[in-house]
C-alpha positions, 0 to 999 in steps of 0.5 A: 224687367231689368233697367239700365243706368248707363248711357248707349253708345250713340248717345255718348257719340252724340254727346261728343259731336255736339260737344266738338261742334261747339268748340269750333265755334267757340275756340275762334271767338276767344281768339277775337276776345283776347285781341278785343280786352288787349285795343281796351286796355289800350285806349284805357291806357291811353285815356290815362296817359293823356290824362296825365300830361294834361294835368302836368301841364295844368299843376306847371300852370298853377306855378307860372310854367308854360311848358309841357313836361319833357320826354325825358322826364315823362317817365319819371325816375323809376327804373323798368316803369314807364309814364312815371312822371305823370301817374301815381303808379308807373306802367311796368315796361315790358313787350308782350301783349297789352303791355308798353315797352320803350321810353324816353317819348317813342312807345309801343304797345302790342296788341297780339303780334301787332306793335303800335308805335306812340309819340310823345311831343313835349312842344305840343303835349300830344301823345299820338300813335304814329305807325301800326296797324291798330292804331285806328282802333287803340285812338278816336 
């Protein structure tokens, strides 16, 4: 008797049901998990923003200053970086997806299509999202 090594055509056909079947499933969720990684970064991103302000202020303190660092200069002096002012490695301005864009105390920060627009107030030190539809998810 002869035995064959090879698979049958319906168990191939099977095999590329199953297989389509859960690439349905699957394709939908790592949509979800991109826009998931883009609100963490972003509240990471955040975190670390208001960080900085809070220990410029604190270093402004120590000298006998009271005042917030101004919007002008949150960014320091390095051309396509933003926050440089207040972190040790400044965010390279760009606006694709989980990147910042803008200057000068309005920001924005995309979370897939979605732009989330931050305000930096040098009265208060407040860094606060103003307008977006994310904003609620990028800030406690």
């Amino acid at each position: 008797m002869k035995f064959s090594h090879a698979f049958t055509l319906i168990e191939l056909i099977f095999v590329i049901v199953v297989l389509g079947i859960l690439a349905a499933i699957a394709l939908p969720k790592f949509g979800q998990t991109r826009e998931l990684a883009d609100i963490a970064k972003g509240r990471s991103d955040i975190a670390t923003i208001r960080a900085g302000i809070v220990n410029e202020r604190q270093s402004r303190l120590i000298l006998g200053d009271s005042n917030y660092i101004t919007a002008s200069n949150l960014d320091g002096n390095v051309s396509g970086k933003l926050f440089g002012g207040i972190l040790t490695y400044p965010m390279t301005s760009s606006a694709t997806a989980s990147n910042w864009s803008g200057g000068n105390g309005t920001y924005k920060y995309k979370v897939g299509d979605s732009e989330n627009t931050f305000t930096y107030t040098s009265s208060n030190g407040k860094f606060l999202c103003t307008s977006g539809t994310e904003c609620s998810k990028l800030v406690d």
